[in-house]
C-alpha positions in Angstrom: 92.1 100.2 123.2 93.5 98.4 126.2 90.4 95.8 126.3 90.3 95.0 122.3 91.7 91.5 121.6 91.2 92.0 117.8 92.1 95.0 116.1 91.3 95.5 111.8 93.3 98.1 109.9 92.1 99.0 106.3 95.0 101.7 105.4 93.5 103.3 101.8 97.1 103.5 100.7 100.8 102.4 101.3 102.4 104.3 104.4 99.0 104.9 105.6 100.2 102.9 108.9 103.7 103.1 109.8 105.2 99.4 110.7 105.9 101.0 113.9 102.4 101.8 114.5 101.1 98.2 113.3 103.8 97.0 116.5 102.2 99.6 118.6 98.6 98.0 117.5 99.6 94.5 117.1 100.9 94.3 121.1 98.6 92.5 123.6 95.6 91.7 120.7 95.5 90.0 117.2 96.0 92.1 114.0 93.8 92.0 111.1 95.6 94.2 107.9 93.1 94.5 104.8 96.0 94.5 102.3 94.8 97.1 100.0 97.5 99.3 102.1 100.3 97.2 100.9 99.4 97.7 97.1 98.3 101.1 96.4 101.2 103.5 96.3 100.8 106.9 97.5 100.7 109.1 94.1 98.1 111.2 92.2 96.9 109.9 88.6 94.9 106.9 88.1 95.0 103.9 90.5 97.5 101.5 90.0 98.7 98.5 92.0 102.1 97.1 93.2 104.2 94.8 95.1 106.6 97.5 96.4 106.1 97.6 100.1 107.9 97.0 103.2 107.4 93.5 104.6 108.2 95.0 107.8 104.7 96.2 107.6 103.7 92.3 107.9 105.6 91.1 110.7 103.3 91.8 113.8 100.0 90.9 111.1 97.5 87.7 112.3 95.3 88.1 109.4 96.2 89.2 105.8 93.1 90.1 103.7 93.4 90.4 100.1 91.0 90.6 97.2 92.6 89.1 93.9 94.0 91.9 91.9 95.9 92.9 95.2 97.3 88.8 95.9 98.4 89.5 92.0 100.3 92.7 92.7 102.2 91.3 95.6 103.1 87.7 94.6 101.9 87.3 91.0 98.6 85.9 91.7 97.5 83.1 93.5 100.0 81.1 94.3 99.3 79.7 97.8 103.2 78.9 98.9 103.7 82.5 97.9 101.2 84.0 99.7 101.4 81.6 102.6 105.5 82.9 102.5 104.5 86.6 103.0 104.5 85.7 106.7 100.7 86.0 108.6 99.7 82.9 109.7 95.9 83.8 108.0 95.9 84.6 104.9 92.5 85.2 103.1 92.0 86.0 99.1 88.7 87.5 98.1 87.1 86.7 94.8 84.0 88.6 94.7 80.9 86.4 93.4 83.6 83.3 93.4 84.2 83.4 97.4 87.0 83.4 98.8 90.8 81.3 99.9 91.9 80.5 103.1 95.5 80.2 103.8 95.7 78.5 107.6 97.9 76.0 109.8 99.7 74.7 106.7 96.2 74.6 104.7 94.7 76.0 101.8 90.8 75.5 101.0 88.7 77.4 98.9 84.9 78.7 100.0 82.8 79.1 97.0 80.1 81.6 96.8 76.2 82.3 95.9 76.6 84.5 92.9 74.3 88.0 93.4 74.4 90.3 90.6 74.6 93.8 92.5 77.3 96.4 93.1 80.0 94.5 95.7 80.9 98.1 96.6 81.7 97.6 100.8 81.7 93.4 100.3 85.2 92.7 101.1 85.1 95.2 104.1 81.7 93.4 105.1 83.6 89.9 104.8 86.6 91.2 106.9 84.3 92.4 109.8 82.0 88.9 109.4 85.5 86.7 109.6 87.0 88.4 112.4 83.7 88.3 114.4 83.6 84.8 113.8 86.9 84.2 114.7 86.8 86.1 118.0 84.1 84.1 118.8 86.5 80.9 118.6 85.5 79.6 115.0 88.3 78.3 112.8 89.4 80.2 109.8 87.3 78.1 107.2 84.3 78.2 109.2 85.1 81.8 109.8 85.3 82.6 106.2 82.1 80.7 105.2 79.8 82.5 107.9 81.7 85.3 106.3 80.5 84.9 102.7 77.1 83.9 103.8 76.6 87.2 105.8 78.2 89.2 102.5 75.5 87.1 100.2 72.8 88.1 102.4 73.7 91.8 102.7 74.5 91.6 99.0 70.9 89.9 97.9 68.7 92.4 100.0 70.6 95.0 98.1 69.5 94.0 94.9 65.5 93.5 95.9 
């Protein structure tokens, strides 16, 4: 990967990706972290979420994606300062059908959605990929993140014809 300028990790679970390894990706390029890695422990039964990671795991991260349940494992729910204080200098909260938060440059704002009423199985990695494309092509992160939702609406509304 010595070209890529951008690179997105979506771990399935914690430990997933080393910190070591997310230094290793992180040097040279921009790194994108879908935070579903932080919040799902590695252990058999039914899923369950929690705050209990490494915040080493964050230090070399550009972009934190989370969707809500996971913002509420890790810092109690959405509580901007909080999430702004875990340490990327993008943080983004997905709400499904209710759009999405951007935490940037000091900043929070809020991007609302068009409700769809299909599965959003593959949305939030949909929104990742959208927002990162946008960014690398110079957007800022709120523009980013409503090109974002709009290309997740549109995938999401030609599923349900």
């Amino acid at each position: 990967m010595p070209r890529a300028a951008w690179v997105h990790v979506a771990p399935l679970l914690r430990g997933d990706f080393p910190a070591e390894t997310l230094a290793a990706l992180a040097r040279g390029r921009r790194l994108s972290f879908d935070g579903q890695g932080l919040t799902r422990p590695r252990e058999l039964g039914r899923l369950r979420l929690n705050g209990d990671y490494d915040p080493d795991l964050l230090r070399h991260v550009s972009i934190l994606k989370l969707a809500e349940e996971e913002a509420e494992a890790l810092v109690g729910g959405v509580d901007e300062d909080a999430l702004a204080a875990l340490g990327p200098p993008e943080v983004l909260v997905t709400f499904g059908s209710r759009g999405s938060l951007v935490i940037a440059g000091g900043s929070a704002e809020r991007v609302h959605a068009h409700h769809v009423d299909v599965n959003p199985t593959g949305s939030g990695d949909a929104f990742s990929a959208a927002y990162l494309a946008a960014r690398a092509s110079g957007q800022a992160p709120v523009a980013a993140a409503r090109r974002a939702t709009a290309l997740v609406g549109l995938m999401l509304s030609r599923r349900s014809v």
